[in-house]
N, CA, C and O of each residue as an XYZ file, in Angstrom:
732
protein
N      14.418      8.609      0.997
C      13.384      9.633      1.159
C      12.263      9.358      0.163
O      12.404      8.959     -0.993
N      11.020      9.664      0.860
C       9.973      9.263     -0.246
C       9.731     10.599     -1.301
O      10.154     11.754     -1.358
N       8.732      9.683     -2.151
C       8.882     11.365     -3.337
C       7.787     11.527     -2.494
O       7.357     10.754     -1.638
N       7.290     12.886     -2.917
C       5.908     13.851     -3.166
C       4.700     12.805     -3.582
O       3.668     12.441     -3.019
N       5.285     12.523     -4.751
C       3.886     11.793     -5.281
C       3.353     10.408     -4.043
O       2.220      9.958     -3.873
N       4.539     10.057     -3.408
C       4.203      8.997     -2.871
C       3.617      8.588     -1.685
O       3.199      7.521     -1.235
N       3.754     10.433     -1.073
C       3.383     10.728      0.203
C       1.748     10.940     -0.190
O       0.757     10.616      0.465
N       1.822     11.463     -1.224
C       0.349     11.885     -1.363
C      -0.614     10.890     -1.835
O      -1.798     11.221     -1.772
N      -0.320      9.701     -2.308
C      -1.138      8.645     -3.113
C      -0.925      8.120     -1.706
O      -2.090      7.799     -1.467
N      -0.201      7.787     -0.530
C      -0.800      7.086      0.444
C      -1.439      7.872      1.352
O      -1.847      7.282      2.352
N      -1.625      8.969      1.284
C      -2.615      9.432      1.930
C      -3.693      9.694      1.635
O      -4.540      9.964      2.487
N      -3.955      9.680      0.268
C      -5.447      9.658     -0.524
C      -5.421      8.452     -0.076
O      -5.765      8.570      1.100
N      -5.217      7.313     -0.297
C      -5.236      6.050      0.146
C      -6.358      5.596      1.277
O      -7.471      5.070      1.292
N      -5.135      6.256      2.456
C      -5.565      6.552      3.927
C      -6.566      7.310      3.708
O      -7.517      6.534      3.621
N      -6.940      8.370      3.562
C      -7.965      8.838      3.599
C      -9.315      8.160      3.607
O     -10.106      8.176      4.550
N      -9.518      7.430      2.186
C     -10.345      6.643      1.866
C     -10.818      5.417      2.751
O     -12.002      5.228      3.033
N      -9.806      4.629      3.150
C      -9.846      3.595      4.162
C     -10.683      4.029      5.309
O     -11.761      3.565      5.682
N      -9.744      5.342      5.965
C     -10.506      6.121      7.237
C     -11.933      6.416      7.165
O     -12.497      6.219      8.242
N     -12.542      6.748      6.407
C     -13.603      7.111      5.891
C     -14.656      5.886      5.931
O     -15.546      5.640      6.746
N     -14.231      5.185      4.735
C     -15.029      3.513      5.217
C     -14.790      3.018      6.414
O     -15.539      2.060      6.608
N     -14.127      3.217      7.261
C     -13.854      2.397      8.384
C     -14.956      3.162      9.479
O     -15.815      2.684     10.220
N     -14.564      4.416      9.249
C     -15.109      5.363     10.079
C     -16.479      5.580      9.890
O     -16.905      6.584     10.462
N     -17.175      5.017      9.342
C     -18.676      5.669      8.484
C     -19.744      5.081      9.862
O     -20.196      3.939      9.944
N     -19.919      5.948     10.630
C     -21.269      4.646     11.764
C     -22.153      3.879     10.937
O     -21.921      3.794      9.731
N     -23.188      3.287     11.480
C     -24.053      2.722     10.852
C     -25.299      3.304     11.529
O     -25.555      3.404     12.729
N     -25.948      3.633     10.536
C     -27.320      4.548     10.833
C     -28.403      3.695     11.826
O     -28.690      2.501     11.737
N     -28.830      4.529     12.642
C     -29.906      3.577     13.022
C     -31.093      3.788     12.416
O     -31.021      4.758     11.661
N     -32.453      3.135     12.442
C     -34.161      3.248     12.122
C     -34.491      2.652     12.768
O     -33.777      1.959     13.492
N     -35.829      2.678     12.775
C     -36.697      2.228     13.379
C     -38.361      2.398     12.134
O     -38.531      3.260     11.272
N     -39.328      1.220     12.522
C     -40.279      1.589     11.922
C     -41.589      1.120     12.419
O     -41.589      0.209     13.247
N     -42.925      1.730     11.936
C     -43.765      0.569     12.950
C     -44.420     -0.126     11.973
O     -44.868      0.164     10.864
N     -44.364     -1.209     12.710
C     -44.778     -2.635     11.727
C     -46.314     -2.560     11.681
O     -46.962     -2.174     12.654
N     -46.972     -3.008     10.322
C     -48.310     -3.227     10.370
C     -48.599     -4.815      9.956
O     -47.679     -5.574      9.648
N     -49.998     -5.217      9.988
C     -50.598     -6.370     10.021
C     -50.051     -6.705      8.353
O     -50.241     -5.794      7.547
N     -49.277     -8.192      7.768
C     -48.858     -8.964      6.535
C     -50.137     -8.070      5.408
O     -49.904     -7.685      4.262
N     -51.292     -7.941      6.069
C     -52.360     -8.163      4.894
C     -52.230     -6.682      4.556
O     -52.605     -6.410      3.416
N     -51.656     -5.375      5.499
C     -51.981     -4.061      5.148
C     -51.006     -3.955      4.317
O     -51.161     -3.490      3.188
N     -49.598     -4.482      4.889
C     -48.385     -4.584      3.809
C     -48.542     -5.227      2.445
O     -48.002     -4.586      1.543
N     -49.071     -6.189      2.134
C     -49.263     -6.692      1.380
C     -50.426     -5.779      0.113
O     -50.290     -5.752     -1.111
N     -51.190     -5.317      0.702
C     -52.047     -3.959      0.250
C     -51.595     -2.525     -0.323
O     -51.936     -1.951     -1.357
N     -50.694     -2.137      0.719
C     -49.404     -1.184      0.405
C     -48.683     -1.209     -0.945
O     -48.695     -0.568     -1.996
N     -47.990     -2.357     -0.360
C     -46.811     -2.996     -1.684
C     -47.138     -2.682     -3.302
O     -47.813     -3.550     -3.857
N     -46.705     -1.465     -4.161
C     -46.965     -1.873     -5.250
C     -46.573     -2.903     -6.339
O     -47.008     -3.091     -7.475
N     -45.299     -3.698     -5.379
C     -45.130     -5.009     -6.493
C     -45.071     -6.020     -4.945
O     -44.767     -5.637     -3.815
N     -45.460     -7.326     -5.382
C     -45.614     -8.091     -4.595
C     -45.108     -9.812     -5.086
O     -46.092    -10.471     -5.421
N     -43.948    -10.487     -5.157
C     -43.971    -11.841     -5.678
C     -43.022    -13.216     -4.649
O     -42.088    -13.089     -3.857
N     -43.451    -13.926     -4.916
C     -42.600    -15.365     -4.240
C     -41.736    -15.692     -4.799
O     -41.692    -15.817     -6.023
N     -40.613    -15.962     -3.812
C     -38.901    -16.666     -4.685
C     -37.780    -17.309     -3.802
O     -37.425    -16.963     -2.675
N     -37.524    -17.862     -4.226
C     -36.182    -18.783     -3.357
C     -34.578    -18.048     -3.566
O     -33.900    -17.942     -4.588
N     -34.351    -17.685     -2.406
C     -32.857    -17.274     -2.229
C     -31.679    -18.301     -2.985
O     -30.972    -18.902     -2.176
N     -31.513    -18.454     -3.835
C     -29.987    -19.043     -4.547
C     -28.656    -18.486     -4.508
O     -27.662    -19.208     -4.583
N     -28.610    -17.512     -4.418
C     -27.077    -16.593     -4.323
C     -27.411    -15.568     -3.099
O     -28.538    -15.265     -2.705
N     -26.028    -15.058     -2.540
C     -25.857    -14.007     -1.883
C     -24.739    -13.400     -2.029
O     -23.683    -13.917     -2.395
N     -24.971    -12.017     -1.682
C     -23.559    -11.085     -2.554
C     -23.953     -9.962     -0.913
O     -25.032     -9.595     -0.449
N     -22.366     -9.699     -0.403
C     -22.524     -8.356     -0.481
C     -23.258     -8.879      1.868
O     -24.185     -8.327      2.461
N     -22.376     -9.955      2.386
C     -22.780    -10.804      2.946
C     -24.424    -10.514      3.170
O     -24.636     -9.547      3.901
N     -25.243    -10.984      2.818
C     -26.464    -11.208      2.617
C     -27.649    -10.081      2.724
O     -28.758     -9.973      3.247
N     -26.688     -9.247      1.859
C     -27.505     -7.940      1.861
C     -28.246     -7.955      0.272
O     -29.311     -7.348      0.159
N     -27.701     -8.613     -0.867
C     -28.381     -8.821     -1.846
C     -28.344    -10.051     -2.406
O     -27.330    -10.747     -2.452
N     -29.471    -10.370     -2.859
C     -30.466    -12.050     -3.450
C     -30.019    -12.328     -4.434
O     -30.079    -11.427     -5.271
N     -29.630    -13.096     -4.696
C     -29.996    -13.780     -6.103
C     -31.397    -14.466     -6.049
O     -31.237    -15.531     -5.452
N     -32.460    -14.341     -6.348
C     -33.911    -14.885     -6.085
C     -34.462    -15.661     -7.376
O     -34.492    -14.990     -8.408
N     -34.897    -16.974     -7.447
C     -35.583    -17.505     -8.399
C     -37.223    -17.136     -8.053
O     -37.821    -17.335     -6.996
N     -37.668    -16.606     -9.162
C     -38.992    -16.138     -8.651
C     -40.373    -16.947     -8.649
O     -40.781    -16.863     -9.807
N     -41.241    -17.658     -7.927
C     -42.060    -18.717     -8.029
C     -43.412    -18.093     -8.392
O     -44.133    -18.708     -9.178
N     -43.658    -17.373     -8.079
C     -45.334    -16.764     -8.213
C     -45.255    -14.853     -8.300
O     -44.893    -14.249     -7.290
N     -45.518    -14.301     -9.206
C     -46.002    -12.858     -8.812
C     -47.681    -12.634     -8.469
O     -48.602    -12.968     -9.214
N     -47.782    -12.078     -7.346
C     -49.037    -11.684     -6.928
C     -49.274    -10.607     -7.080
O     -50.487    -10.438     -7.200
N     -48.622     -9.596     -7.153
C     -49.342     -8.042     -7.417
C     -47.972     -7.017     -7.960
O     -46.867     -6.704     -7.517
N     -48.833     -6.719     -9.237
C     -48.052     -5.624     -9.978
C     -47.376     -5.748    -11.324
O     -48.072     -6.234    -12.216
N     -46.386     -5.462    -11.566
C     -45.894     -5.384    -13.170
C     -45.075     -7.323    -13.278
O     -45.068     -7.995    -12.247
N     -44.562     -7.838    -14.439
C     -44.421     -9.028    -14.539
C     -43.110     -8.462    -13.823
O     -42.600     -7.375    -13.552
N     -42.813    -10.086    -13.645
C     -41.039    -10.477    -13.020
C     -40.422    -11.062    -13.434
O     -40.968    -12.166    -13.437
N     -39.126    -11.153    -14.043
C     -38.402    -11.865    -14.758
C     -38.503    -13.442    -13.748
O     -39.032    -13.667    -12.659
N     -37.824    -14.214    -14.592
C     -37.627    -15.899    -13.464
C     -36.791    -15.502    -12.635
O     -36.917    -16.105    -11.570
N     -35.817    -14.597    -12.636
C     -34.353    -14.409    -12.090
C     -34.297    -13.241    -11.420
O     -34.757    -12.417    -12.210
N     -33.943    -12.590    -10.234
C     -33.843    -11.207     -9.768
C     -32.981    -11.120     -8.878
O     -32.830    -12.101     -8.149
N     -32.158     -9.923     -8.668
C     -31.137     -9.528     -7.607
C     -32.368     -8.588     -6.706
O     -32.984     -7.697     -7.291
N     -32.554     -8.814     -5.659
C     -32.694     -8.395     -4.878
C     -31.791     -7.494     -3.405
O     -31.051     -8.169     -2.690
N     -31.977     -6.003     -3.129
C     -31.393     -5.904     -1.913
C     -32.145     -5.885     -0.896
O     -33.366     -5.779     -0.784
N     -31.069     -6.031      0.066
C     -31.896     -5.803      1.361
C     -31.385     -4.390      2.024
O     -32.056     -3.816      2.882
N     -30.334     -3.970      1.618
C     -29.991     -2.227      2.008
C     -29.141     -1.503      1.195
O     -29.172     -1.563     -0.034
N     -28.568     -0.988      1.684
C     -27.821      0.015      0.417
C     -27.078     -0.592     -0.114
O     -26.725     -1.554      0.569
N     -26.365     -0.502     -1.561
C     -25.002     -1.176     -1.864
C     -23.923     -0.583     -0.980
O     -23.656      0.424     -0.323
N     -23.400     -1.897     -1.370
C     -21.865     -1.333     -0.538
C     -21.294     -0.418     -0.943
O     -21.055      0.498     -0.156
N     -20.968     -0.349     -1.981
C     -20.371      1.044     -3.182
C     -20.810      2.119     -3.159
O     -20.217      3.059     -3.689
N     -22.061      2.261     -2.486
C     -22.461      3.731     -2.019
C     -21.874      4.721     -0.993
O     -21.940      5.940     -0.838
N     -21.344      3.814     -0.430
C     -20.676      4.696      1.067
C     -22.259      4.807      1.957
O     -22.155      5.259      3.097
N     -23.376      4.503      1.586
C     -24.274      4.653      2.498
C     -24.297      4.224      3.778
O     -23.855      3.083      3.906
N     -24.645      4.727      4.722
C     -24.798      3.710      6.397
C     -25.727      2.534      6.205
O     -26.754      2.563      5.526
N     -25.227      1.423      6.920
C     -25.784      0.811      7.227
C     -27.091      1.171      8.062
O     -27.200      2.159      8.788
N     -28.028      0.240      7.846
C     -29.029      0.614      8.990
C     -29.582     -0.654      9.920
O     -29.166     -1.807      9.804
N     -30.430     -0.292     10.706
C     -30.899     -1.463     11.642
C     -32.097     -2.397     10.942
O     -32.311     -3.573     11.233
N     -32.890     -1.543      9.871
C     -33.682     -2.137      9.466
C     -33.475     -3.181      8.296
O     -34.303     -3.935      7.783
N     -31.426     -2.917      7.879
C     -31.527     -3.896      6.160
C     -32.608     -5.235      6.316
O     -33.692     -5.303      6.895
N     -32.182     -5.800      5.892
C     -32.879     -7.160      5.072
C     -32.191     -8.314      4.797
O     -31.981     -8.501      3.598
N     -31.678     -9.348      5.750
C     -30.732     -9.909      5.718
C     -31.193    -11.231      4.728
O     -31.943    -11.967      5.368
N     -30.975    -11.666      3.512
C     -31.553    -12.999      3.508
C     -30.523    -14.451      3.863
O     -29.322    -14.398      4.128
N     -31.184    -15.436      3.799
C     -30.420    -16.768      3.416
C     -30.632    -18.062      3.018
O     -31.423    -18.921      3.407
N     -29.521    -18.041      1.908
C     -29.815    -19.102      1.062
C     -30.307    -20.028      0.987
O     -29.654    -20.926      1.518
N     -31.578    -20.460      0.396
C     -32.428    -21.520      0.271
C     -33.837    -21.487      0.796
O     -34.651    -22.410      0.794
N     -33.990    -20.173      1.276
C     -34.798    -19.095      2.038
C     -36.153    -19.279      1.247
O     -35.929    -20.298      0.594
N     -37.478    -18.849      0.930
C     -38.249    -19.025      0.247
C     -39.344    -17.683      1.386
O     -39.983    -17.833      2.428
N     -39.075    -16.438      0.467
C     -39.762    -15.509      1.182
C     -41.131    -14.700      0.070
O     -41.160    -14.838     -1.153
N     -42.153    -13.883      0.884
C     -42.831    -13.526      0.029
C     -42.122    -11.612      0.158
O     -42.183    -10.762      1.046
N     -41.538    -11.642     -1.159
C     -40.864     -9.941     -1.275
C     -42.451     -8.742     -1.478
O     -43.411     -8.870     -2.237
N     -42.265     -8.074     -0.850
C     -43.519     -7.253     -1.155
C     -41.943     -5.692     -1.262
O     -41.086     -5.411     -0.425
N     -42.236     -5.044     -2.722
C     -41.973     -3.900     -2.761
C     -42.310     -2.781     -2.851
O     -42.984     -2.646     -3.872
N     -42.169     -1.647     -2.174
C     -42.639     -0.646     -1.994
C     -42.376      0.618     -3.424
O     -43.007      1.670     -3.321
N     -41.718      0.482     -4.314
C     -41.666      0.547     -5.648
C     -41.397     -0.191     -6.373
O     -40.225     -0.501     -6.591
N     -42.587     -0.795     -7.082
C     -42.693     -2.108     -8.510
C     -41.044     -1.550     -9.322
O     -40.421     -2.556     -9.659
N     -40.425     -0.490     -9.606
C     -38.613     -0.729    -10.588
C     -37.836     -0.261     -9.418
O     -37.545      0.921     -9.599
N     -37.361     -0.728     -8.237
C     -36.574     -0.973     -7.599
C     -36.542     -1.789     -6.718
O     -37.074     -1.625     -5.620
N     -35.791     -2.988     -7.138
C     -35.836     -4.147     -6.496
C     -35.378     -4.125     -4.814
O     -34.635     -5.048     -4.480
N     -35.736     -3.228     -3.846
C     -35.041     -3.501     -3.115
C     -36.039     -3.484     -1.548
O     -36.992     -2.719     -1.398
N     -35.633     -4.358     -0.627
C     -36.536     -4.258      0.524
C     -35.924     -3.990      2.154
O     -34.723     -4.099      2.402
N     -36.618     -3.746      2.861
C     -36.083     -3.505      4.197
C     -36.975     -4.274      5.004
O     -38.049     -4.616      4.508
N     -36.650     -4.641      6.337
C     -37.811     -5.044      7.501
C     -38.826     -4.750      7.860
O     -39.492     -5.487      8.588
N     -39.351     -3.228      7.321
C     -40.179     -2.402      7.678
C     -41.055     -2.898      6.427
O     -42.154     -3.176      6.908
N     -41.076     -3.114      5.184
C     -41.889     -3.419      4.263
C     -42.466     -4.587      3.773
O     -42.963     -4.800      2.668
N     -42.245     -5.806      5.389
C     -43.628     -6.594      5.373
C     -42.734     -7.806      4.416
O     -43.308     -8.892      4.346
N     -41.894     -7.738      3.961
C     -40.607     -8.863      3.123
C     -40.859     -9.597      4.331
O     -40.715     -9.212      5.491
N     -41.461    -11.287      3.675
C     -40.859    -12.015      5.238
C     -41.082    -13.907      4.645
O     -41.677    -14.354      3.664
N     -40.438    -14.491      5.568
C     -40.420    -15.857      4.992
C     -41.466    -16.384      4.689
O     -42.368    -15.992      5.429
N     -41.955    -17.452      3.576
C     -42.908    -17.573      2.981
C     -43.085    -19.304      3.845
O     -42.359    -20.296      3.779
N     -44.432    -19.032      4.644
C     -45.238    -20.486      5.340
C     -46.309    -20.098      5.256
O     -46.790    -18.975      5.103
N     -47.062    -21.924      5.450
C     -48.291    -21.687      5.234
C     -49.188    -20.539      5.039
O     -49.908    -20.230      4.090
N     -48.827    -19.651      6.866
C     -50.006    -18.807      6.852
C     -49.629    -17.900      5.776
O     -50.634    -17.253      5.481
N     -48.396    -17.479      4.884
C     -48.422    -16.330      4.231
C     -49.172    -17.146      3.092
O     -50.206    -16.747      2.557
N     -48.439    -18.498      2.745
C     -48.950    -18.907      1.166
C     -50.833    -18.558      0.843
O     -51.320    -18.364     -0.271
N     -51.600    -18.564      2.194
C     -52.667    -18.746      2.400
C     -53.581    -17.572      1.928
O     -54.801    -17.525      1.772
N     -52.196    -16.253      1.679
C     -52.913    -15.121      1.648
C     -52.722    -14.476     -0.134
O     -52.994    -13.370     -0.600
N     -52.125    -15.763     -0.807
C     -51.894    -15.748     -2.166
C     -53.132    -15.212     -2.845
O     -54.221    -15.687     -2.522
N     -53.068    -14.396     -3.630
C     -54.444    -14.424     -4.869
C     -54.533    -15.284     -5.459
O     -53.683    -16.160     -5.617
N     -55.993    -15.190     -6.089
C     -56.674    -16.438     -6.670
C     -55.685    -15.673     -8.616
O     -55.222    -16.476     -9.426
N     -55.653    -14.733     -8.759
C     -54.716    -14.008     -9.626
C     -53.365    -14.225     -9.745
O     -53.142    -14.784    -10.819
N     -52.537    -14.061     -9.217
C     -51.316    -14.569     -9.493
C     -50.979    -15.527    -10.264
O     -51.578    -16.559    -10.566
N     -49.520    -14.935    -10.704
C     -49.375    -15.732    -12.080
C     -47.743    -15.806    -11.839
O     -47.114    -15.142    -11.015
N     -47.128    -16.947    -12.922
C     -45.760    -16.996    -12.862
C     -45.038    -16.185    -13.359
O     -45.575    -15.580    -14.287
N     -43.713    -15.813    -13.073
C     -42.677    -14.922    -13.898
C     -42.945    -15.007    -15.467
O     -43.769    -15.619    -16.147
N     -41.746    -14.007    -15.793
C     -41.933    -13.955    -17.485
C     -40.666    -14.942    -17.200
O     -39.776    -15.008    -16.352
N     -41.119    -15.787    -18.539
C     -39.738    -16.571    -19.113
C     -38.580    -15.878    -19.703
O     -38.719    -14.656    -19.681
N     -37.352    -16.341    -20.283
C     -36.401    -15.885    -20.412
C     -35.533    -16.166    -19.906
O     -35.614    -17.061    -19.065
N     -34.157    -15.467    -20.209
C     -32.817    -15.927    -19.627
C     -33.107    -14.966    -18.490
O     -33.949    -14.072    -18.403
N     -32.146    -15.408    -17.609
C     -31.872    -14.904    -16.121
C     -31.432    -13.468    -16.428
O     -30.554    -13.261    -17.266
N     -32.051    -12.444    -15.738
C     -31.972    -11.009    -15.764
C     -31.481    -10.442    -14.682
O     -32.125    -10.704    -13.666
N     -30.526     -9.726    -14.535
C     -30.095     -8.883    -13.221
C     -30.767     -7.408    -12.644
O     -29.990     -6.453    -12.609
N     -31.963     -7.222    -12.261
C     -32.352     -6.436    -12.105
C     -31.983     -5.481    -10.810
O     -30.962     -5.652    -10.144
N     -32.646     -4.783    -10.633
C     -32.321     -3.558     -9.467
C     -30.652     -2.905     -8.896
O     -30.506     -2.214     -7.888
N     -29.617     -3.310     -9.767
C     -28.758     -3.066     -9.637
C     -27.810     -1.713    -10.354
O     -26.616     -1.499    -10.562
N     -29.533     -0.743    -10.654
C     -28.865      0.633    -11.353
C     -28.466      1.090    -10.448
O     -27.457      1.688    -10.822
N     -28.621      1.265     -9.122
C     -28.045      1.855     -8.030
C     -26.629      1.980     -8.180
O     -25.890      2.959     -8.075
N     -26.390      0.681     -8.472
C     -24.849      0.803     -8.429
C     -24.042      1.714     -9.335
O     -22.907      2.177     -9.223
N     -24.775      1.803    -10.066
C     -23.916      2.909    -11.709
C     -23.457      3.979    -10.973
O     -22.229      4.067    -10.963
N     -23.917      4.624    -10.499
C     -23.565      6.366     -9.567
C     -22.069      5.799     -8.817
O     -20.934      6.001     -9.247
N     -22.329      5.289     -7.987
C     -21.321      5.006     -7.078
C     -19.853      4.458     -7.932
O     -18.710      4.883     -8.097
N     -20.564      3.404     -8.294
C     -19.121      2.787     -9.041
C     -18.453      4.066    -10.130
O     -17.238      4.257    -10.169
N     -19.191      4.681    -10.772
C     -19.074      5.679    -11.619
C     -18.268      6.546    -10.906
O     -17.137      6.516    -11.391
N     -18.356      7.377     -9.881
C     -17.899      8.391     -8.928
C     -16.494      7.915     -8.450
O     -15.573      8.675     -8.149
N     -16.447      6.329     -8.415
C     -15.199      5.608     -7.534
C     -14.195      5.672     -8.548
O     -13.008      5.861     -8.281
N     -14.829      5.456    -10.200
C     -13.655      5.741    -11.081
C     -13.475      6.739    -11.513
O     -12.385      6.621    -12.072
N     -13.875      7.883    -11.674
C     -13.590      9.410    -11.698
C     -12.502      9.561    -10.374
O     -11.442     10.143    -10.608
N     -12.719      9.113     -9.175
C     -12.211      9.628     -8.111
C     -10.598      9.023     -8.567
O      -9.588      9.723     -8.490
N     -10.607      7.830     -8.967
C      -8.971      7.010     -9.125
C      -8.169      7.078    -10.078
O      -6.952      6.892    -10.056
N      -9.194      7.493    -11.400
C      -8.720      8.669    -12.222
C      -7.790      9.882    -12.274
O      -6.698     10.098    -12.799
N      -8.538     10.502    -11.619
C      -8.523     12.143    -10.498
C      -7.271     11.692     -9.858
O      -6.223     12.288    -10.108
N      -7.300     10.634     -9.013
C      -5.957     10.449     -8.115
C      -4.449     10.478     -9.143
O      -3.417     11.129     -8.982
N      -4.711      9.804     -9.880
C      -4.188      8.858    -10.628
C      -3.369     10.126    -11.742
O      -2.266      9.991    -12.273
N      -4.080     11.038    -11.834
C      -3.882     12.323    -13.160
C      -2.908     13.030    -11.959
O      -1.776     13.346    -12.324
N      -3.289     13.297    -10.531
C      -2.624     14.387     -9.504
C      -1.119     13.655     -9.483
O      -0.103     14.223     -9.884
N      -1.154     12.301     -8.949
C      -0.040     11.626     -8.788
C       0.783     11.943    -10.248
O       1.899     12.456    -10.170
N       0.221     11.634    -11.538
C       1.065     11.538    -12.549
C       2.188     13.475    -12.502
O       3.382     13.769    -12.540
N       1.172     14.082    -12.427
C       1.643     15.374    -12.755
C       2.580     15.716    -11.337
O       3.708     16.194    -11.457
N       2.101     15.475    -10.257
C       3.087     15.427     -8.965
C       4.217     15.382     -9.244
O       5.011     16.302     -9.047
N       4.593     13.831     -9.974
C       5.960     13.589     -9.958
C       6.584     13.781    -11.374
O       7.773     13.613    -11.647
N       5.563     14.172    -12.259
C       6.066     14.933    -13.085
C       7.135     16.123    -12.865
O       8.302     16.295    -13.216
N       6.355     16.738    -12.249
C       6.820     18.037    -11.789
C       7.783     18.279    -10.657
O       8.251     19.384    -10.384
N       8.091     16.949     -9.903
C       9.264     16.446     -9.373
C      10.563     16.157    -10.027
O      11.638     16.714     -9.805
N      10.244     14.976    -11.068
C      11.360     14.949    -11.862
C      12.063     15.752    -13.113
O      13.105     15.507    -13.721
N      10.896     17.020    -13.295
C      11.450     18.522    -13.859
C      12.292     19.047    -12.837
O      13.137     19.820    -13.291
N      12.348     18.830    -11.251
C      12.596     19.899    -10.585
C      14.061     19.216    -10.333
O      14.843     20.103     -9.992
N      14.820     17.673    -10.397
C      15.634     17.201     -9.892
C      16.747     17.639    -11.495
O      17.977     17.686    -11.490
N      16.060     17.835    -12.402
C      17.264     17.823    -13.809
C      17.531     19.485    -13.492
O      18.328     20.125    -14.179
């Protein structure tokens, strides 16, 4: 026979699983405007080559080649293309898929959050985009490689260990209070 505690830690378990499994994926939609209005929009705007992917190609590892508009950029940046995974957020239709070896021009729609969607004009970097470079632009800041835009994650991951904690304190006292009840 199973204990108490054991019925209940696999069903918090289950629970959790069901939940991620079960989560739809959101749809959007957006309407696209002309590279140059986006590019206008964008309060940070820079060029970089895809080197890493995390998270199947929802976030960059990006070496950064040129910033064109807005605050400096480290050489090094994590980039997303949709929610973290650790959020429990839906997926949507619009993420941002990249891939490696990729060489895109990122235009962001807030200069301290590294993150982009389809709708915000992010798109592979050829001729005709290089063409629309400023005569301004300048290179990253030097330095060691920096992991940026990844405060997102603090909440979530934060919440996931309170929650296993929480599990973890119910289970203890469960069978605590089991093996008071068998003496």
């Amino acid at each position: 026979m199973r204990s108490m505690g054991t019925r209940i830690t696999r069903a918090l378990v289950g629970a959790v699983v069901g939940l991620v499994l079960l989560t739809p994926a959101a749809n959007a939609s957006c309407a696209f405007m002309p590279l140059e209005q986006s590019l206008l929009a964008a309060e940070s705007a820079f060029t970089g080559t895809v080197e890493g992917l995390r998270e199947p190609g929802h976030v960059a590892r990006v070496r950064v080649g040129r910033v064109w508009k807005g605050p400096d950029v480290p050489e090094r940046v994590d980039v997303r293309g949709g929610p973290p995974a650790a959020s429990g957020a839906a997926a949507t239709s619009i993420d941002f898929t990249f891939a490696r070896g990729e060489e895109y021009l990122f235009l962001l729609q807030n200069a301290e959050d590294f993150s982009v969607t389809q709708c915000g004009g992010t798109t592979s970097l050829d001729g005709n985009v290089q063409s629309l470079e400023p005569p301004d632009s300048r290179p990253p800041v030097g330095g060691a490689a920096e992991t940026v835009g990844v405060s997102a994650l603090r909440v979530p991951l934060a919440w996931i260990a309170a929650s296993v904690v929480l599990a973890l304190v119910a289970f203890w006292v469960l069978r605590r209070r089991t093996a008071l009840h068998h003496h």
